[in-house]
N, C-alpha and C positions, 0 to 999 in steps of 0.2 A: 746761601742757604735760604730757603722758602718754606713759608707753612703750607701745610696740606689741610683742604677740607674737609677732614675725614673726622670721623668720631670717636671719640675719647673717650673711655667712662672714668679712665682717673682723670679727667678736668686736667689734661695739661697742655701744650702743643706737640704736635708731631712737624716736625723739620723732614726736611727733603735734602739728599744733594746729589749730584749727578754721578758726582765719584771722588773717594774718601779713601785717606788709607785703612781705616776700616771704622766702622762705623762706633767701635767701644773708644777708639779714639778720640773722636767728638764727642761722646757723652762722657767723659772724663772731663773733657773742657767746656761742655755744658752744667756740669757739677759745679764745680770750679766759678761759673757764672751764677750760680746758687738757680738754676732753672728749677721746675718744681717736680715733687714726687710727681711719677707717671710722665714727665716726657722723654717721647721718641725722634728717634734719628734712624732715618731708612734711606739707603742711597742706591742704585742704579748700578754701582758698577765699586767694588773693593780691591785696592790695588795689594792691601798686604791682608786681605779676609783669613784668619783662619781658626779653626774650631780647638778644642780639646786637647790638650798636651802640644799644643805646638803647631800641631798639622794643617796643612793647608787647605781651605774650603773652596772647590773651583767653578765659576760661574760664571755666565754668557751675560753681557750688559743689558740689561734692561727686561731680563727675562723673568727674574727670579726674588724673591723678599730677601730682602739681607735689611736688621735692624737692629737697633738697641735698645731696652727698656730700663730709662733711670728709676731707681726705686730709693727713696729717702728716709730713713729711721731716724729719732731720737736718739735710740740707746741699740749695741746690736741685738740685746736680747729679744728685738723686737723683730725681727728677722724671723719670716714664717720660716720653720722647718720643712726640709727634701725640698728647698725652692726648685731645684734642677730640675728636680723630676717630675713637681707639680707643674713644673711648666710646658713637662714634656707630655703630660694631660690636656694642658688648655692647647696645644700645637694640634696634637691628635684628634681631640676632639672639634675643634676648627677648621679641621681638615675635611673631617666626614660634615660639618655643618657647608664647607663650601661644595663638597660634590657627595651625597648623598648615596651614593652607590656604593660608595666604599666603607660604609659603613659595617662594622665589626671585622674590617680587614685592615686600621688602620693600627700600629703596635708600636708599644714603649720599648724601646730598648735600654737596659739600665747601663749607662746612668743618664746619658748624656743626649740618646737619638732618638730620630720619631721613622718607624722604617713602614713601608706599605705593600702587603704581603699581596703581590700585584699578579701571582699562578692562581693564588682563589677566587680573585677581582675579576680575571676573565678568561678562565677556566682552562689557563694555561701551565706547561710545565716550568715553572722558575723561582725559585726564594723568593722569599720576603729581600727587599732591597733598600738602604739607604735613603729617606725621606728630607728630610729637617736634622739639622742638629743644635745645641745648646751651650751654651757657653756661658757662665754665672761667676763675676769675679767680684769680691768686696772691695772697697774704698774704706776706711774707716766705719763711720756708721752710712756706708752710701751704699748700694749693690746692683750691680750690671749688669745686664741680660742679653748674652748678643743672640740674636735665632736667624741662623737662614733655614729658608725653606726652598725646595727646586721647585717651581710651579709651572713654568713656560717653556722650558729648557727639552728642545725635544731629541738633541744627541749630545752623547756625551766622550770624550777624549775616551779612547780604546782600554785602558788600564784600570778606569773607572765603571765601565759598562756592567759589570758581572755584579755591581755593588752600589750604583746609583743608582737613583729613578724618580723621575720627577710628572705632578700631576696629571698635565695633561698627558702623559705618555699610556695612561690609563684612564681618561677621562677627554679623549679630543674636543668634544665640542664646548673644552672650557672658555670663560668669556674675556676679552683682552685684557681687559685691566684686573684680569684675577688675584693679582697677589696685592692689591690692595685692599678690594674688600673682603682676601684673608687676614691682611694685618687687623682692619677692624674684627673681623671675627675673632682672633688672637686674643687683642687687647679685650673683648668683651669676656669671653670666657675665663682668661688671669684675672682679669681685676671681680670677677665673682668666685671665682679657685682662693686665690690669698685676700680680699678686702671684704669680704659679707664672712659673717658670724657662720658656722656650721647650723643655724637653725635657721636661716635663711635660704639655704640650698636644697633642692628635691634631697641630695646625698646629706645632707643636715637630717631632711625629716627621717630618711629612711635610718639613719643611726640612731633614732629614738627608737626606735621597733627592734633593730636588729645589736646592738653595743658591739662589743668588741674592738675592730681598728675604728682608726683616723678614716673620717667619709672620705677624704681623699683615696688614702691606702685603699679601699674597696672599689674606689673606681677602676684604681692605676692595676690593681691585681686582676682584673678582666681583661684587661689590655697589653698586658706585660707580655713582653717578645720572650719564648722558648719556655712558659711556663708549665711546671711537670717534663719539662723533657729535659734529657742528659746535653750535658753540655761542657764545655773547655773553658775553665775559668783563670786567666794570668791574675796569679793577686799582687797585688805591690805595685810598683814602677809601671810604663809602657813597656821598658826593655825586659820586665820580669823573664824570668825561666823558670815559676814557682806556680807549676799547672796543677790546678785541682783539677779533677773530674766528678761529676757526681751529676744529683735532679736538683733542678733548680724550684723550688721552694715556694718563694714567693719576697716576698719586703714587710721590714718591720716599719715602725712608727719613726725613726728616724732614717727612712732613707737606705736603709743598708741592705746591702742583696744576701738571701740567704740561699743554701747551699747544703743538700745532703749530699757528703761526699762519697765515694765509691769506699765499703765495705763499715760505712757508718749508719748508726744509726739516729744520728741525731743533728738536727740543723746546726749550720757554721754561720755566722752573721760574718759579711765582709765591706767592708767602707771605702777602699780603694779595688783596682784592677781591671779590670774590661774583660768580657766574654769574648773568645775566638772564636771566629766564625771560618768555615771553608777548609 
């Protein structure tokens, strides 16, 4: 394991390895070493990588960000609120910070993904496709953050194609070592998302003027994948078979996806389940 040069704004190290069984692995054992709030673990290649409920995240060695973000509390109440999906703002917005064209085409999907709607990007007919995903697990008073992001990967296994997509596949003349100084952009955008006061942020000042949500929540609700439009929501489990249908809404102040169901009139707040897609 090696440190990297790269820039921090939580003050901690960022580690290197070539290949890991996945990288929430080591920063359990970096916990464990009492390393400090804000360091990272990014490696090259994940032998057992994988996201959300279980599922496996599949990626080409050396091509692509795969990393973890140790975060250290006191107490858990100290634990920002919708971490997941606040994180899934600083991804997003990191994204359009490293290639600039993709800007207002980059979207949240709740809860977990950052997808990049790559038929508006260049004026082609295709979805919005799988970006980044998220992965947030607690330790005590510890919490985890594993994020891959596709950034170099310019094909993908035939099963995945219709639902992957990575940077440069919509941004060629990305530059080689891109997914490093996306990490840095990453890391700079979290650590001003959960560690600076909301009066410190542009979305700080503009919540003095405007009230109502969380400056987050106002960002994340610009960005939100399928908002206002009908959609298939499994609530419960992965395996659910308990499909809403309805307009998707928007998010309240804790993270929960809300939902006018078909033949209601009134929002449903939901905290588990995934939107189907296809």
């Amino acid at each position: 394991m090696k440190k990297l040069d790269l820039k921090n704004p939580f003050g901690a190290a960022i580690y290197h390895e070539e290949s890991v069984s996945s990288t929430m692995d080591i920063a359990r054992q970096l916990a464990g070493k009492n390393e400090a709030h804000g360091t990272v673990i990014c490696a090259d290649f994940q032998e057992s990588g994988r996201g959300r409920l279980g599922r496996p995240w599949f990626t080409r060695r050396g091509e692509n960000l795969m990393f973890t973000l140790l975060l250290r509390y006191g107490d858990i109440r100290q634990i920002p609120q919708a971490l997941t999906l606040r994180t899934g703002l600083a991804v997003s917005l990191a994204i359009e910070d490293l290639a600039p064209a993709l800007t207002g085409f980059v979207k949240v999907k709740w809860p977990n993904d950052v997808m990049i709607d790559s038929g508006k990007a260049t004026g082609k007919m295709q979805a919005a496709c799988k970006a980044a995903g998220i992965l947030t697990e607690t330790d005590g008073n510890n919490v985890l953050i594993g994020i891959g992001v596709n950034v170099a990967q310019r094909e993908f296994p035939e099963e995945y194609r219709s639902r992957a997509i990575s940077i440069i596949q919509v941004m060629p003349e990305l530059q080689e070592n891109a997914r490093f100084i996306l990490l840095e952009k990453i890391l700079c955008r979290l650590h001003e998302e959960i560690e600076k006061s909301p009066e410190e942020t542009l979305s700080g000042e503009l919540e003095k003027f405007t009230g109502g949500e969380e400056p987050w929540q106002k960002a994340l609700l610009g960005r939100l994948y399928k908002l206002g439009e009908t959609v298939n929501f499994a609530e419960g489990p992965a395996d659910s078979d308990r499909i809403i249908t309805g307009t998707l809404s928007g998010i309240n102040s804790r993270g929960e996806l809300l939902i006018i169901p078909e033949g209601e009139d009134k929002e449903r707040a939901f905290i588990t389940g995934e939107l189907r897609l296809g």
